[in-house]
CHARMM internal coordinates of N, CA and C (Angstrom, degrees):
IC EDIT
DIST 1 N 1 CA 1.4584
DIST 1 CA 1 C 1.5217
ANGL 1 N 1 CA 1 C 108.86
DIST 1 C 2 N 1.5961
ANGL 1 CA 1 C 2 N 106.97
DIHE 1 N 1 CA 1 C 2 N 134.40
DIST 2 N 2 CA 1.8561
ANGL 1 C 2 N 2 CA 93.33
DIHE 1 CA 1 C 2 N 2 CA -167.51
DIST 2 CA 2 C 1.4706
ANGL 2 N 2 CA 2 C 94.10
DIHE 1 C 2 N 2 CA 2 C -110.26
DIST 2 C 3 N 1.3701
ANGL 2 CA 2 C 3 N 120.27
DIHE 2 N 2 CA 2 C 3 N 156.83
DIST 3 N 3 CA 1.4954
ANGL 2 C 3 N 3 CA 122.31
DIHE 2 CA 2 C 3 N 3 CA -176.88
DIST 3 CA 3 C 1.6244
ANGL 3 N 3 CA 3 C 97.71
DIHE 2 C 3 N 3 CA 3 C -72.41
DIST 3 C 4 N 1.4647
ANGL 3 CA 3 C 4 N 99.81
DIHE 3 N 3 CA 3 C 4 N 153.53
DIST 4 N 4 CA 1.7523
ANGL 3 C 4 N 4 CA 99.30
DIHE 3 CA 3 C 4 N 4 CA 175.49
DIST 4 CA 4 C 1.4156
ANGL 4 N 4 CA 4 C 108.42
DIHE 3 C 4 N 4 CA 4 C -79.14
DIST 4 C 5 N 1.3024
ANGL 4 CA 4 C 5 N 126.11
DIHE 4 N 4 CA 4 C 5 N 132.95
DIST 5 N 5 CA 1.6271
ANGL 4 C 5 N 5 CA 138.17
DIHE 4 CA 4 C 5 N 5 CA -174.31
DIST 5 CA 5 C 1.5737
ANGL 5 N 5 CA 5 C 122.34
DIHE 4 C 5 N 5 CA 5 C -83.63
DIST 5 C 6 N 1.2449
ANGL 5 CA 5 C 6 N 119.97
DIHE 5 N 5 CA 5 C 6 N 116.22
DIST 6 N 6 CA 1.3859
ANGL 5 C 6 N 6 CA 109.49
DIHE 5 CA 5 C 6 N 6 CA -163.20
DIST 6 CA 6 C 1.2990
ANGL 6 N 6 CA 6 C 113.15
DIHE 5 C 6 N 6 CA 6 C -74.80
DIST 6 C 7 N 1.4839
ANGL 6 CA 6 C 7 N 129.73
DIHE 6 N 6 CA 6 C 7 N 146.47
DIST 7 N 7 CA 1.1314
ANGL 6 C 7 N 7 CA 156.64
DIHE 6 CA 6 C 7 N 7 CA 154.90
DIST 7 CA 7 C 1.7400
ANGL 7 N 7 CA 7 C 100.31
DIHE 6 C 7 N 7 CA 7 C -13.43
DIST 7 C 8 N 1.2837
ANGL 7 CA 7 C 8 N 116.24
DIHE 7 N 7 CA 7 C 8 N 121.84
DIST 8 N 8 CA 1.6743
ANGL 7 C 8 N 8 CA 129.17
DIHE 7 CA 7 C 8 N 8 CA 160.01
DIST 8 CA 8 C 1.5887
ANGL 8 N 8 CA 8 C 119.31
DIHE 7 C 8 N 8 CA 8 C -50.99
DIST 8 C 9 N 0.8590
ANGL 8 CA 8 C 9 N 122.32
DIHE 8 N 8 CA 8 C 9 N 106.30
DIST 9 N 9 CA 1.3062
ANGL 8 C 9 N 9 CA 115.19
DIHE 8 CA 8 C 9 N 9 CA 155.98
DIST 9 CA 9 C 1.5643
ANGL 9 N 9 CA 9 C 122.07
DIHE 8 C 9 N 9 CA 9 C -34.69
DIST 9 C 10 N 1.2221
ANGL 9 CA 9 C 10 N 128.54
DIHE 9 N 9 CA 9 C 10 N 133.12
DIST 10 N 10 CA 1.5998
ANGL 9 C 10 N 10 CA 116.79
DIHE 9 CA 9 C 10 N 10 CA -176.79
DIST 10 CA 10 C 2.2822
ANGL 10 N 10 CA 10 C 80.18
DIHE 9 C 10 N 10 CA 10 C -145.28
DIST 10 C 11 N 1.7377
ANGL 10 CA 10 C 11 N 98.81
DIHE 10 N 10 CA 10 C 11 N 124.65
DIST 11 N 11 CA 1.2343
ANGL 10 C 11 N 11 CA 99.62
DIHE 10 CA 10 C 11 N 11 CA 155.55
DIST 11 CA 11 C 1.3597
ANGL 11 N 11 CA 11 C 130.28
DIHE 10 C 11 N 11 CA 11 C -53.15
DIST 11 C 12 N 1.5932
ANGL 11 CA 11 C 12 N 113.73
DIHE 11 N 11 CA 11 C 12 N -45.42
DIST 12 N 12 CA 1.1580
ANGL 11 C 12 N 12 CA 146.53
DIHE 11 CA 11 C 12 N 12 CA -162.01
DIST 12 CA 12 C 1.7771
ANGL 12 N 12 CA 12 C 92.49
DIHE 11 C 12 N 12 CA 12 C -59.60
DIST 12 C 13 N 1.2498
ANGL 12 CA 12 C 13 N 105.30
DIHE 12 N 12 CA 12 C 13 N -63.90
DIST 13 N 13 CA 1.4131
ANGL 12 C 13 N 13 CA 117.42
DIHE 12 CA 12 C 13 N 13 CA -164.90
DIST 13 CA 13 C 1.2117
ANGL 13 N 13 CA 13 C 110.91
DIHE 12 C 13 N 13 CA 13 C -67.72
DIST 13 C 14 N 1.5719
ANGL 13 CA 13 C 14 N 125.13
DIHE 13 N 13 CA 13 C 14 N -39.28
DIST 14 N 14 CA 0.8090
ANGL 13 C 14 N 14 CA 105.34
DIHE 13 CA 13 C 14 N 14 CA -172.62
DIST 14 CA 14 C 2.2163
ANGL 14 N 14 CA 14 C 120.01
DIHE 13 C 14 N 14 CA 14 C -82.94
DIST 14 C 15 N 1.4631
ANGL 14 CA 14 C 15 N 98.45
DIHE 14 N 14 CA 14 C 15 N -25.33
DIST 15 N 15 CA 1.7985
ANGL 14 C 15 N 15 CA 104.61
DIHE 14 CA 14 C 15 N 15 CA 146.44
DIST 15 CA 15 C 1.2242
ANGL 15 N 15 CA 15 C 123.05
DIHE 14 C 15 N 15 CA 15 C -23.87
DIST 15 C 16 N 1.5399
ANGL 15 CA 15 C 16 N 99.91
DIHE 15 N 15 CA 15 C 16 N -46.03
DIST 16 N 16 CA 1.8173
ANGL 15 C 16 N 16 CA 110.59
DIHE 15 CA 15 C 16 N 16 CA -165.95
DIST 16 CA 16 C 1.3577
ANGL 16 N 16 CA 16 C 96.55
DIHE 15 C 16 N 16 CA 16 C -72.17
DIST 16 C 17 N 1.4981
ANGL 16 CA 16 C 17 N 129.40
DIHE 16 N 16 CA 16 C 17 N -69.31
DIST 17 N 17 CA 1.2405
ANGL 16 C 17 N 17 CA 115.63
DIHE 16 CA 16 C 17 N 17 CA 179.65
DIST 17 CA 17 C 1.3349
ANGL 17 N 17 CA 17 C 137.91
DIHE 16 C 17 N 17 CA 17 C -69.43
DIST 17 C 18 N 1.4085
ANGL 17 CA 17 C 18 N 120.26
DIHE 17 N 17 CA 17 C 18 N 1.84
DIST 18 N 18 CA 1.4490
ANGL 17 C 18 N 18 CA 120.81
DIHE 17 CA 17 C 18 N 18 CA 178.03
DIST 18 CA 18 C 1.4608
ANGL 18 N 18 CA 18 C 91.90
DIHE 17 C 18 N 18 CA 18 C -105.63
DIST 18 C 19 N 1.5875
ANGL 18 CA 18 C 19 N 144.05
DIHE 18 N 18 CA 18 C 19 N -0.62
DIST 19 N 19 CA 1.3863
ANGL 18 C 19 N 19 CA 123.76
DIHE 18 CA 18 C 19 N 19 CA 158.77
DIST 19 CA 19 C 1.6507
ANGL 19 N 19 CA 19 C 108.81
DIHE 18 C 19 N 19 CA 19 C -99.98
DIST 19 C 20 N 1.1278
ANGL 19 CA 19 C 20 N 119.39
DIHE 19 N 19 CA 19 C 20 N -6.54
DIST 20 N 20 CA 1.8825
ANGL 19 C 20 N 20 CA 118.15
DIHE 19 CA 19 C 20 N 20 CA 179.37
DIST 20 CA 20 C 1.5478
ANGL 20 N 20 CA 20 C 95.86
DIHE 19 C 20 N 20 CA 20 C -95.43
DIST 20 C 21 N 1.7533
ANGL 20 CA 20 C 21 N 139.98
DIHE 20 N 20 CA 20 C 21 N -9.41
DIST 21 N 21 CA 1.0200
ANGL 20 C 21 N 21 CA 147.08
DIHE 20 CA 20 C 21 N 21 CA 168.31
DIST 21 CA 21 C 1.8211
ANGL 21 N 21 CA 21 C 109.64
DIHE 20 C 21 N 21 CA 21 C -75.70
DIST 21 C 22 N 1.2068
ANGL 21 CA 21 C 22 N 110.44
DIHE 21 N 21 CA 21 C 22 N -47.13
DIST 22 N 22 CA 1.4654
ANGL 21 C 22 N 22 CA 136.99
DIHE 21 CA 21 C 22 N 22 CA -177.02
DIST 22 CA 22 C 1.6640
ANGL 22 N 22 CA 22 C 99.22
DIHE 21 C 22 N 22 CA 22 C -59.16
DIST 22 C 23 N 1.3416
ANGL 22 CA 22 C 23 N 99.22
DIHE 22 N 22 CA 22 C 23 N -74.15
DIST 23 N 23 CA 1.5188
ANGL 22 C 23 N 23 CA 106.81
DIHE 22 CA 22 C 23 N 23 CA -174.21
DIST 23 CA 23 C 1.5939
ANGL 23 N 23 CA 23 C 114.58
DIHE 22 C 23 N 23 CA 23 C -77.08
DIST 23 C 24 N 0.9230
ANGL 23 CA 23 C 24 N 116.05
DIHE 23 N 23 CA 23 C 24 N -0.06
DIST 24 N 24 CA 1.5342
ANGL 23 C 24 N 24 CA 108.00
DIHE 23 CA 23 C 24 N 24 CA 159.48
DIST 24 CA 24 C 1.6877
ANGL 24 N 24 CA 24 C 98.42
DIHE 23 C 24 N 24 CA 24 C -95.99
DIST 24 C 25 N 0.6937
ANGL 24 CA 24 C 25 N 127.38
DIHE 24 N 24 CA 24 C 25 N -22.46
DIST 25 N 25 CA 1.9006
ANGL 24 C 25 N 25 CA 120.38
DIHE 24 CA 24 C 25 N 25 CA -170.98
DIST 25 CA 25 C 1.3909
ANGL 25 N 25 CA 25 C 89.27
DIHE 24 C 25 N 25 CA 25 C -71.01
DIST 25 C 26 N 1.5938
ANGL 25 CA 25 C 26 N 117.90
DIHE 25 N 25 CA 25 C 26 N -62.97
DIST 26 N 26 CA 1.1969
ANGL 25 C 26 N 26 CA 117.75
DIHE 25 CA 25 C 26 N 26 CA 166.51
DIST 26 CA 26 C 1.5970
ANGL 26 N 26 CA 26 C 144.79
DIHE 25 C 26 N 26 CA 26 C -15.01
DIST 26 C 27 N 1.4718
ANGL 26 CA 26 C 27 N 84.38
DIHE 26 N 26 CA 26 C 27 N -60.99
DIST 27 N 27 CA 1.6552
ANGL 26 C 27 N 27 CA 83.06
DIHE 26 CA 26 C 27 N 27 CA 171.44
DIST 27 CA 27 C 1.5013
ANGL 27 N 27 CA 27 C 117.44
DIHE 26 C 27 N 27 CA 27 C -86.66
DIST 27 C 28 N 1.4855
ANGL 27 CA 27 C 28 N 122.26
DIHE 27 N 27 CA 27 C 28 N -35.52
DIST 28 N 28 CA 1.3592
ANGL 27 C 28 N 28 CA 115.67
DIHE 27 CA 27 C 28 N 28 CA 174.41
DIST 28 CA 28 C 1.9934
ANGL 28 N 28 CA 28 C 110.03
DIHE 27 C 28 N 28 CA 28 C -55.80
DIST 28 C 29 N 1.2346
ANGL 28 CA 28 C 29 N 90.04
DIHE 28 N 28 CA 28 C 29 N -23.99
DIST 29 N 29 CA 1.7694
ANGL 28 C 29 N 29 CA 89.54
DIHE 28 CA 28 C 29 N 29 CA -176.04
DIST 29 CA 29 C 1.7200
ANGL 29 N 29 CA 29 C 108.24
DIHE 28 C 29 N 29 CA 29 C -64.68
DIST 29 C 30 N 1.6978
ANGL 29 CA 29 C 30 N 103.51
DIHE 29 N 29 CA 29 C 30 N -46.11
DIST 30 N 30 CA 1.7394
ANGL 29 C 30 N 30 CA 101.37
DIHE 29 CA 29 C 30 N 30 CA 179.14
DIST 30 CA 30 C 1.6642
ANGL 30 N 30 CA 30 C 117.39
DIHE 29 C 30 N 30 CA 30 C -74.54
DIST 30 C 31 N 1.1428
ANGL 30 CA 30 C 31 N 101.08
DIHE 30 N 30 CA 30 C 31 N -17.11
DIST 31 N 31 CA 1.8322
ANGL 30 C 31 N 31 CA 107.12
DIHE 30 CA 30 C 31 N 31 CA -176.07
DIST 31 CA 31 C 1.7432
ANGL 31 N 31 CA 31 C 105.35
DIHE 30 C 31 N 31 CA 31 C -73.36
DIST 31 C 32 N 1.8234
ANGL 31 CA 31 C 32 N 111.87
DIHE 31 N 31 CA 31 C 32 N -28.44
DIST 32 N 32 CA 1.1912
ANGL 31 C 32 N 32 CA 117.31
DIHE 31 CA 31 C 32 N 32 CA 149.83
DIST 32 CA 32 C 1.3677
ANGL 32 N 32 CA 32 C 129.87
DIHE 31 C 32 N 32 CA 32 C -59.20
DIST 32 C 33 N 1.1025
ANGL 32 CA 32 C 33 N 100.59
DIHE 32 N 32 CA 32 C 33 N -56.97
DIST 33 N 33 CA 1.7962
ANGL 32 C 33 N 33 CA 123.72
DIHE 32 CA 32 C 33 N 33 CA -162.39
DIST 33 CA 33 C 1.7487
ANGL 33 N 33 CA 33 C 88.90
DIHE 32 C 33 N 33 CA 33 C -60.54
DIST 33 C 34 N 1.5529
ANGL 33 CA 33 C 34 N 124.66
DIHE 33 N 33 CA 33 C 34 N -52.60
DIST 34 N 34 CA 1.5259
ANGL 33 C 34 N 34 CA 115.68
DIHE 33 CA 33 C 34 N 34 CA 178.46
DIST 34 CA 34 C 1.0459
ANGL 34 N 34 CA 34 C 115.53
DIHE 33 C 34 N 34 CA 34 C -54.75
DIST 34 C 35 N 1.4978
ANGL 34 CA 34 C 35 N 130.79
DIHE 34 N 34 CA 34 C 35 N -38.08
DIST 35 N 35 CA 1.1940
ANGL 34 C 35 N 35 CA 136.45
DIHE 34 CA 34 C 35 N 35 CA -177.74
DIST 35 CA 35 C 1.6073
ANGL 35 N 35 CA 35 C 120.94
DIHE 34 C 35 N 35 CA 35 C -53.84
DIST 35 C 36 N 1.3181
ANGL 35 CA 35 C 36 N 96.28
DIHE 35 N 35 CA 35 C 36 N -51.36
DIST 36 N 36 CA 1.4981
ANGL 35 C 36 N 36 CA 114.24
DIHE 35 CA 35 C 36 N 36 CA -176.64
DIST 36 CA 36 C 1.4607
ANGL 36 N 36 CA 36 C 116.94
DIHE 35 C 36 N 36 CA 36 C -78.50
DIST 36 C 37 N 1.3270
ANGL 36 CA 36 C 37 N 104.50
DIHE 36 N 36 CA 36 C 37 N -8.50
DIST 37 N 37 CA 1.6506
ANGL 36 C 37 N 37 CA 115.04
DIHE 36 CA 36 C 37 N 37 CA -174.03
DIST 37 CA 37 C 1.5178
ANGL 37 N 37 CA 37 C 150.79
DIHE 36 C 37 N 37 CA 37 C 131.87
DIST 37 C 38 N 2.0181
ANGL 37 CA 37 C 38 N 81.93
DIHE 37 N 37 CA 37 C 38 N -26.93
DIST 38 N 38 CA 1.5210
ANGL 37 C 38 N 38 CA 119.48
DIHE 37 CA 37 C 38 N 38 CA -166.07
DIST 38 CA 38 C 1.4149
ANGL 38 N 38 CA 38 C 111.32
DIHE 37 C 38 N 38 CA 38 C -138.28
DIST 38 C 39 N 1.9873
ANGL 38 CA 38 C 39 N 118.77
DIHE 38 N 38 CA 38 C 39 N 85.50
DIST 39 N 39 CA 1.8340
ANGL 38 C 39 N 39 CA 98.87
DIHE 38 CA 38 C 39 N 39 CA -179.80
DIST 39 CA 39 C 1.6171
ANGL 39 N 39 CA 39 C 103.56
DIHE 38 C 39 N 39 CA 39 C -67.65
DIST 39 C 40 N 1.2390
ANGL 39 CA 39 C 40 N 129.94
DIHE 39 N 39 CA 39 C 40 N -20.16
DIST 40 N 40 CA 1.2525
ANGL 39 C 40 N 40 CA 123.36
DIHE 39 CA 39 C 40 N 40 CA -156.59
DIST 40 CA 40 C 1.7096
ANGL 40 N 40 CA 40 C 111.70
DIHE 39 C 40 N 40 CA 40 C -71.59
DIST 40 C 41 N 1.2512
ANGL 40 CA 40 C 41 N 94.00
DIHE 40 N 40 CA 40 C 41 N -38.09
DIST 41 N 41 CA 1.7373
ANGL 40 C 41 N 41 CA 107.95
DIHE 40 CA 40 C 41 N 41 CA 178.40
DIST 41 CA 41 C 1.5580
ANGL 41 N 41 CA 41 C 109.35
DIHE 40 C 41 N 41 CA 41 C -81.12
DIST 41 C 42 N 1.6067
ANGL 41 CA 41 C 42 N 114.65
DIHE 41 N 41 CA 41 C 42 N -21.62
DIST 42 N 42 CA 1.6351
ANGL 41 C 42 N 42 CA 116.80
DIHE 41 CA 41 C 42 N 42 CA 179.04
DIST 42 CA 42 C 1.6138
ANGL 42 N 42 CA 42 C 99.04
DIHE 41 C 42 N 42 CA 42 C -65.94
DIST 42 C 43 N 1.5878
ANGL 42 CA 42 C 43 N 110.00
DIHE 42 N 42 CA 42 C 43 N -47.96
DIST 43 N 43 CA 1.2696
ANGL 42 C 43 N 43 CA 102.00
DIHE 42 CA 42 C 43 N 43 CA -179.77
DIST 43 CA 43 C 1.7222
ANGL 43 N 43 CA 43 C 144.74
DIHE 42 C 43 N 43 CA 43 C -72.80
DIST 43 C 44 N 1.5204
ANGL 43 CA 43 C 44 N 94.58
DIHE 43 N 43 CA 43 C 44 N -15.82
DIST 44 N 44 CA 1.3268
ANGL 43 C 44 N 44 CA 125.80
DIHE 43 CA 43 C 44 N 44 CA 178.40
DIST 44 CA 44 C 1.6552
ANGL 44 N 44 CA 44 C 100.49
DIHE 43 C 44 N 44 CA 44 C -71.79
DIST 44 C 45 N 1.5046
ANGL 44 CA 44 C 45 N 116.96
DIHE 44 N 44 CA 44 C 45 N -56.85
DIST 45 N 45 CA 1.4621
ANGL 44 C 45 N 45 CA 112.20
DIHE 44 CA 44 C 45 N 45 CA 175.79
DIST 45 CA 45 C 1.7089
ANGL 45 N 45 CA 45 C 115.57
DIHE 44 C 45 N 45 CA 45 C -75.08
DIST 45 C 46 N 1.8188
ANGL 45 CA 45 C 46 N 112.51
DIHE 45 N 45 CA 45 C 46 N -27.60
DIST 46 N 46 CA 1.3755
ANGL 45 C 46 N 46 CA 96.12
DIHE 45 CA 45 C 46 N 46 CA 163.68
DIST 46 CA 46 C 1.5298
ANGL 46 N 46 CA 46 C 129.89
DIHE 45 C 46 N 46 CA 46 C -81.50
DIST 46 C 47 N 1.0887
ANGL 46 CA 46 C 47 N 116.16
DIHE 46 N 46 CA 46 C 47 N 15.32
DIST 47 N 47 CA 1.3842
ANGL 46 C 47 N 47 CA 147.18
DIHE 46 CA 46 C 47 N 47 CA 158.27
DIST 47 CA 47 C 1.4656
ANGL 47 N 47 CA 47 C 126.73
DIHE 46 C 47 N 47 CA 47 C -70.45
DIST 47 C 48 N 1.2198
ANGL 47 CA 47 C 48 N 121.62
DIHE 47 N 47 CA 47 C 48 N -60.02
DIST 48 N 48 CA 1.5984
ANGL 47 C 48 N 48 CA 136.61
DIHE 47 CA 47 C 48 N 48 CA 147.59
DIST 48 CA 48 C 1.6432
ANGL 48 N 48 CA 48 C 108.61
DIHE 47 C 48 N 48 CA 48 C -36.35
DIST 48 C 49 N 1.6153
ANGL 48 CA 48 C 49 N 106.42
DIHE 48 N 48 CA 48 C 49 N -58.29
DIST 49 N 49 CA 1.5924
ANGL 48 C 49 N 49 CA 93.73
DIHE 48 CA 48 C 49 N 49 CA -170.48
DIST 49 CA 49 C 1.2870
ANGL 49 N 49 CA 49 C 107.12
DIHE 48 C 49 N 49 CA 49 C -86.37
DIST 49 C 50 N 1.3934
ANGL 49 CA 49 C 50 N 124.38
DIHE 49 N 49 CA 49 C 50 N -12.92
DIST 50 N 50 CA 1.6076
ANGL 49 C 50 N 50 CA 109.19
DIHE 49 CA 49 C 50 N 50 CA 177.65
DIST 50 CA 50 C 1.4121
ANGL 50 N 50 CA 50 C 103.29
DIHE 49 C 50 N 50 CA 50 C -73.32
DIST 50 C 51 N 1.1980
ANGL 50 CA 50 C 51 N 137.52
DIHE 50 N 50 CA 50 C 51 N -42.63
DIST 51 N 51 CA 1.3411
ANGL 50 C 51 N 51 CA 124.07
DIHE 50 CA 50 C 51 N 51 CA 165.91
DIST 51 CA 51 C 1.1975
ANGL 51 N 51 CA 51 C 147.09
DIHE 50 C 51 N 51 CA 51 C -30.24
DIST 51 C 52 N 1.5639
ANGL 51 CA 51 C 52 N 96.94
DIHE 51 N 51 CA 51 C 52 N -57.33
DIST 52 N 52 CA 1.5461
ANGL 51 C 52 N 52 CA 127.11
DIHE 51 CA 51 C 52 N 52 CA 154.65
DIST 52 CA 52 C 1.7357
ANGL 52 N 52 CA 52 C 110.88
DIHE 51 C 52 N 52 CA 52 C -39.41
DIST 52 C 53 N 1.3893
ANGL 52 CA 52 C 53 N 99.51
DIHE 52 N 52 CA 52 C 53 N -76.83
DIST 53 N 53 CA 2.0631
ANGL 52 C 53 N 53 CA 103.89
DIHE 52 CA 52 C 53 N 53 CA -173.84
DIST 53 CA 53 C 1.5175
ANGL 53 N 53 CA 53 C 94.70
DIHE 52 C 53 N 53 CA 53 C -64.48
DIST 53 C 54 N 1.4212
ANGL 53 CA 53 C 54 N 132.43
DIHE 53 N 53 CA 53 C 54 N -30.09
DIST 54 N 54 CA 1.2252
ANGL 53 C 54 N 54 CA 113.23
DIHE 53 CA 53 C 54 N 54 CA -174.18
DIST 54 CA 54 C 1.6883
ANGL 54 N 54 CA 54 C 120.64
DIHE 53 C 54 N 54 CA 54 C -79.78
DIST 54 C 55 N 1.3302
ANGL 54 CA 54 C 55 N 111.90
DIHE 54 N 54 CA 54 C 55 N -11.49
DIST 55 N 55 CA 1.5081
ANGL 54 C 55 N 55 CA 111.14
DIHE 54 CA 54 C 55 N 55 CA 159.89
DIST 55 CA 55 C 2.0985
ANGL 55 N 55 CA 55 C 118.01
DIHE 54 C 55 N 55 CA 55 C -81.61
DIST 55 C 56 N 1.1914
ANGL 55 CA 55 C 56 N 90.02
DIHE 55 N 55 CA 55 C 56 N -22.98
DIST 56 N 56 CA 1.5063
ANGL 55 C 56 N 56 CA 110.72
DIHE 55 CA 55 C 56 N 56 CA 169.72
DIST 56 CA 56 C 1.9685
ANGL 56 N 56 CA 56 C 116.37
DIHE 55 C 56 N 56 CA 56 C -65.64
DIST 56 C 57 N 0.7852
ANGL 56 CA 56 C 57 N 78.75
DIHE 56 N 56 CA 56 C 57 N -36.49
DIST 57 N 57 CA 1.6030
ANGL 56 C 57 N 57 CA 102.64
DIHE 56 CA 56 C 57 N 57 CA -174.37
DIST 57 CA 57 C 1.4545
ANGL 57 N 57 CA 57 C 116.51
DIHE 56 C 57 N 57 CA 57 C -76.05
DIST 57 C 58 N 1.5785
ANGL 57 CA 57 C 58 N 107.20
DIHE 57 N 57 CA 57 C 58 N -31.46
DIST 58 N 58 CA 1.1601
ANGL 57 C 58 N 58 CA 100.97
DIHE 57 CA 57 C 58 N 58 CA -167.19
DIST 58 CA 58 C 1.7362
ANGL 58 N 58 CA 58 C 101.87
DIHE 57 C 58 N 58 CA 58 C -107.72
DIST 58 C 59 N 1.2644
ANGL 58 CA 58 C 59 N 92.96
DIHE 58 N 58 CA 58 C 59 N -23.18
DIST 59 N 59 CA 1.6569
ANGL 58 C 59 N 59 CA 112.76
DIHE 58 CA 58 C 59 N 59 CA 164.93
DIST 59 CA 59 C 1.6242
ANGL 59 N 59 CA 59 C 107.62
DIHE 58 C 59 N 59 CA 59 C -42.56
DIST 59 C 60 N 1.1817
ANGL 59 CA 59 C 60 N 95.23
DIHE 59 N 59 CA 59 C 60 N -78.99
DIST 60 N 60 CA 1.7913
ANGL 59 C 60 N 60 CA 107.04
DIHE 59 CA 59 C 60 N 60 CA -178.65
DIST 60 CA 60 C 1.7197
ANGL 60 N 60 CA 60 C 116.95
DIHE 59 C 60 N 60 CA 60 C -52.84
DIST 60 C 61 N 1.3101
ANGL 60 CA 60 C 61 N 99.01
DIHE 60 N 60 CA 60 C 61 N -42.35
DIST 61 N 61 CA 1.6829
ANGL 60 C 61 N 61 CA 97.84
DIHE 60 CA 60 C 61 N 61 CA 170.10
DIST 61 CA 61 C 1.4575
ANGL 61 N 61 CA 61 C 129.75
DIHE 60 C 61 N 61 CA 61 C -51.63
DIST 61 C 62 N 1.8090
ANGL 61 CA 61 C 62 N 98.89
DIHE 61 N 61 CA 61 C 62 N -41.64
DIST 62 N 62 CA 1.4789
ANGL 61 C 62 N 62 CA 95.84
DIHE 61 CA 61 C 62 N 62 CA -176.47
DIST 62 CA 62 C 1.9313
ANGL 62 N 62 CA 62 C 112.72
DIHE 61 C 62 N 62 CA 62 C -136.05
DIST 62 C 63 N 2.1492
ANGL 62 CA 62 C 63 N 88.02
DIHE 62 N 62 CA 62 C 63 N 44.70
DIST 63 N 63 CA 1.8020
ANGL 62 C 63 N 63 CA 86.23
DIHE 62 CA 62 C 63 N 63 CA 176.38
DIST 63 CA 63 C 1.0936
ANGL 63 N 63 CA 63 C 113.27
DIHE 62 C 63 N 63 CA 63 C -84.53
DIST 63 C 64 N 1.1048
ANGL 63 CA 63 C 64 N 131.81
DIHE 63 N 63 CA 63 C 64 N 19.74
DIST 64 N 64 CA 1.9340
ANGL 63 C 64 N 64 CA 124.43
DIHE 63 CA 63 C 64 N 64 CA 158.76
DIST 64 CA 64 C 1.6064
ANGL 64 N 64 CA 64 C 118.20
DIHE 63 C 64 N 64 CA 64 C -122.28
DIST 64 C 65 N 1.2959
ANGL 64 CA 64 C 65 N 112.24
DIHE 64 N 64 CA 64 C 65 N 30.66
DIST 65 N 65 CA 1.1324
ANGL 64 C 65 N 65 CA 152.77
DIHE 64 CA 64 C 65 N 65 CA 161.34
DIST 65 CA 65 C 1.5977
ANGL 65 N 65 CA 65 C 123.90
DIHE 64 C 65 N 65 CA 65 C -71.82
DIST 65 C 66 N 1.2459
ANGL 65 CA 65 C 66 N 91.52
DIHE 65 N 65 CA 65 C 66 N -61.34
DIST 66 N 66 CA 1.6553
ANGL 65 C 66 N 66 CA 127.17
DIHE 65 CA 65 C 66 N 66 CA 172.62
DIST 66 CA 66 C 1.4694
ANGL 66 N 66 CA 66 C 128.20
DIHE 65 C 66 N 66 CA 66 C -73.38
END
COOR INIT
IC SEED 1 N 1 CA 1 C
IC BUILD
C-alpha cells in the first residue's frame, strides 16, 4: 500500500489561481458597483475581496504542499 503523495507546489499555478480569483471578484464587484450606481467602487471593493479569497484559494489548493 503506497502513502498518497502530496500535490507539487507549482509558482506558476498557483499565480493562475490567485489572478482568475482576483478577476472574477473583480468583475462580480463592478456588475454590483453598476448596479448600485458606482462600477468604479464595485471594483475597488471587489478588489479587496478578490485578494482576500485569492490568498485563501491558493492556501487551500496547495496546504499539503507546504
Amino acid at each position: 500500500m503506497q502513502a498518497a503523495t502530496p500535490s507539487q507546489f507549482s509558482a506558476a499555478g498557483a499565480g493562475g489561481v490567485l489572478l482568475a480569483v482576483l478577476a472574477a471578484c473583480i468583475g462580480i464587484g463592478v456588475l454590483i458597483g453598476w448596479a448600485a450606481g458606482s462600477g468604479a467602487i464595485g471594483a475597488l471593493l471587489g478588489a479587496v475581496v478578490g485578494i482576500l479569497g485569492g490568498i485563501f484559494a491558493v492556501y487551500y489548493r496547495y496546504r499539503d504542499a507546504i
